[in-house]
C-alpha positions in Angstrom: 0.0 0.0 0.0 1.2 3.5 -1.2 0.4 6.6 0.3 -3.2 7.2 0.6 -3.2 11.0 1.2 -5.2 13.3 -0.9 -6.9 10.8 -3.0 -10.0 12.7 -4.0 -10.2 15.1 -6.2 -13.1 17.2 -7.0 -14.5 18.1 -10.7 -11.7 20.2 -11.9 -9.4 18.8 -9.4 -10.2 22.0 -6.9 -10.3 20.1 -3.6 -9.6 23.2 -1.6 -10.5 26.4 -1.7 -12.5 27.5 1.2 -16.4 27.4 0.6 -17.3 29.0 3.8 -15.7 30.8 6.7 -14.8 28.3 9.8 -14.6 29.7 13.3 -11.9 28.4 15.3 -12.6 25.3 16.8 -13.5 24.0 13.6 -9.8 25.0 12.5 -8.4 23.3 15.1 -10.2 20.6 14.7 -9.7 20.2 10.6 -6.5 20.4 11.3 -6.6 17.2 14.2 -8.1 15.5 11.3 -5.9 16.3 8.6 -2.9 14.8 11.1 -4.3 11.7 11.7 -5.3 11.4 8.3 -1.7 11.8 7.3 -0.5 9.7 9.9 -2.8 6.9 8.7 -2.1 7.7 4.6 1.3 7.3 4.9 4.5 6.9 7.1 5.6 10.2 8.2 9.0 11.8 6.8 11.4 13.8 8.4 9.4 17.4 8.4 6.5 15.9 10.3 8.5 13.6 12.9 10.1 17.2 13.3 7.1 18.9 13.5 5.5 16.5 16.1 8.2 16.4 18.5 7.8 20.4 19.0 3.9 19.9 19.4 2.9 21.3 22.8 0.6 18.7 25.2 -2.0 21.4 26.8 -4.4 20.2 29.3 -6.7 17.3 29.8 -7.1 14.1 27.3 -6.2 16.0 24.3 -3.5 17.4 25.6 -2.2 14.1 27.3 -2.5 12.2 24.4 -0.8 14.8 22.3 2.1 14.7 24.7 2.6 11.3 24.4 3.0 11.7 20.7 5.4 14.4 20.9 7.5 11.9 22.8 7.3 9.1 20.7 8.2 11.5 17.5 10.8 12.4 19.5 12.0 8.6 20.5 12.1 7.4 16.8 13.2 8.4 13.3 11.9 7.9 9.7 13.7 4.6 9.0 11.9 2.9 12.0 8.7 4.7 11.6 8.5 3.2 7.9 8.9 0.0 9.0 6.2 0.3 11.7 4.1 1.8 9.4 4.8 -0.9 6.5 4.4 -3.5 9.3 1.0 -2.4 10.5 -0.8 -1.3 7.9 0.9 -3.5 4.6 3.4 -6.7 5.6 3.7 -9.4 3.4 0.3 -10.2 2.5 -1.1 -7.9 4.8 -0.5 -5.9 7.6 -1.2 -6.4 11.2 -4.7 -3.3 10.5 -6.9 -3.2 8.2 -7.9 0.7 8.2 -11.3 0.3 6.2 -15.1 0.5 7.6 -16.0 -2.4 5.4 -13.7 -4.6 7.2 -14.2 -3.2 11.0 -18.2 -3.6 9.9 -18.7 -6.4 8.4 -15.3 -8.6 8.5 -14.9 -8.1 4.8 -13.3 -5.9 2.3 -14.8 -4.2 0.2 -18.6 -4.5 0.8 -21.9 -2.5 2.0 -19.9 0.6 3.9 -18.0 1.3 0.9 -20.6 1.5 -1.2 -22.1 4.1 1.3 -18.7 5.8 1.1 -19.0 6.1 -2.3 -22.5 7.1 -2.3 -22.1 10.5 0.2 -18.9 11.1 -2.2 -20.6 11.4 -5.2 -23.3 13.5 -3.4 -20.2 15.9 -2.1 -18.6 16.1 -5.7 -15.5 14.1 -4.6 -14.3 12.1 -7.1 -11.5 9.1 -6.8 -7.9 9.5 -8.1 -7.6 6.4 -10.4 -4.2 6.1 -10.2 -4.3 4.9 -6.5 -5.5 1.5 -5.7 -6.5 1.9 -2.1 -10.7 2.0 -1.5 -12.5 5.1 -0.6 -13.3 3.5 3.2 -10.0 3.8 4.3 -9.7 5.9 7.3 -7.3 8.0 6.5 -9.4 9.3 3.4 -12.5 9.7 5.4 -10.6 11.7 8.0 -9.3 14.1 4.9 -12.7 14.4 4.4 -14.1 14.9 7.6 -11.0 17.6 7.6 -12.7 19.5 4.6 -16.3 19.6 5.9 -14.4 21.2 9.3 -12.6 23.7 7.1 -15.5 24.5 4.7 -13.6 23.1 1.6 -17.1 21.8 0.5 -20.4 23.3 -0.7 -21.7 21.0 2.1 -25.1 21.8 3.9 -25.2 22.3 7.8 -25.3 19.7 9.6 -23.7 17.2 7.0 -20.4 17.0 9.2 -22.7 15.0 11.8 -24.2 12.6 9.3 -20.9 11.9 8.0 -19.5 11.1 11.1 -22.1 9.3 12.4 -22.2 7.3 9.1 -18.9 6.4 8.2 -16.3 7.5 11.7 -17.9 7.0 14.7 -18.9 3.5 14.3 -15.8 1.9 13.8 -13.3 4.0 13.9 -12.5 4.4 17.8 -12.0 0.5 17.6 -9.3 0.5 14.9 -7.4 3.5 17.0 -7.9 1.0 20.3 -6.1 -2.0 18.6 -3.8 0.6 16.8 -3.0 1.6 20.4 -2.2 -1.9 21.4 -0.6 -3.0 18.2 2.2 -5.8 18.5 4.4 -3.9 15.8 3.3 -0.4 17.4 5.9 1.9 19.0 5.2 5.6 17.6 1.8 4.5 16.2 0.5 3.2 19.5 0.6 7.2 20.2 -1.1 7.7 16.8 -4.1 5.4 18.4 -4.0 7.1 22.2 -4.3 10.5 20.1 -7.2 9.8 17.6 -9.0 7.5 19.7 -9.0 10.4 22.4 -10.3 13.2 19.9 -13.1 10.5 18.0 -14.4 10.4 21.8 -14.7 13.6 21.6 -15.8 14.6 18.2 -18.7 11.9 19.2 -19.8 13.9 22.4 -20.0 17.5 20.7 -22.2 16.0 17.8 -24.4 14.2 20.3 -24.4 17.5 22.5 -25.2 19.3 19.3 -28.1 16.7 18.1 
């Protein structure tokens, strides 16, 4: 598997651009997305391990959780993250993960949720990239995506951030970031699973909250 990020592309390939104006917790939360989606897409190079070990903790589970990462970017370097990543999420065969709804719902790959993913995509304008080979329920696309509806990169109407999580995140997702935390070739992306499974909690309690 090949990196995953930024594999949609809308109808003139425009897949930012701000459509509307987000306030700032939706900033700071796009961009908690657009991590983890990058985390997930691919392993991390040099820049990011950089960038992560100079992230600040802040307080409570967040904050914790983003600590922890720092250290770990800190503990490891691009030669060893690659082969954790390449061990977790490709191996031989396959990796230790499998980051797709279809398979965290249904044991499969390949089946019902992706054909929902496909569905809201279509009604979003997203279209695939054909020259990658990896499905559109991988998580690490639908966290890009969930990154854009936080941003306003879509003409998307209120409330379609909710449905989307509900529908394709929140029902699986907090499980694959619980065995990503306890992963037996995990090191640095054990701290990738403390961090999103803490912010998919939660994401899940503002949009009940909200509902």
């Amino acid at each position: 598997m090949g990196s995953v990020a930024s594999v949609m592309a809308l109808p003139g390939d425009e897949v930012s651009g701000l459509v509307g104006v987000p306030d700032e917790i939706d900033v700071l939360r796009a961009q908690q997305y657009d991590l983890l989606a990058a985390l997930l897409g691919r392993a991390p190079d040099a820049a990011l391990l950089a960038a992560l070990a100079a992230l600040e903790g802040g307080d409570g589970v967040l904050g914790g959780q983003t600590a922890a990462l720092r250290r770990a970017a800190a503990e490891t370097n691009v030669a060893a993250a690659e082969r954790e990543y390449f061990a977790l999420f490709i191996g031989v065969g396959r990796g230790e993960l499998l980051p797709y709804a279809s398979y965290y719902l249904t044991g499969f790959l390949n089946e019902r949720p992706l054909a929902r993913v496909r569905e809201d995509f279509s009604a979003l304008g997203i279209e695939r990239d054909e020259s990658m080979c990896e499905p559109e329920d991988h998580l690490a696309i639908l966290l890009e995506v969930m990154a854009g509806l936080a941003a306003g990169r879509f003409d998307a109407e209120p409330g379609l951030q909710a449905r989307f999580f509900a529908r394709h995140i929140e029902p699986w997702a907090g499980r694959f970031f619980a065995d990503l935390e306890t992963a037996q070739a995990g090191r640095f992306y054990r701290a990738v699973g403390g961090l999103g499974r803490a912010f998919i909690e939660i994401e899940a309690e503002a949009f009940a909250m909200e509902g």
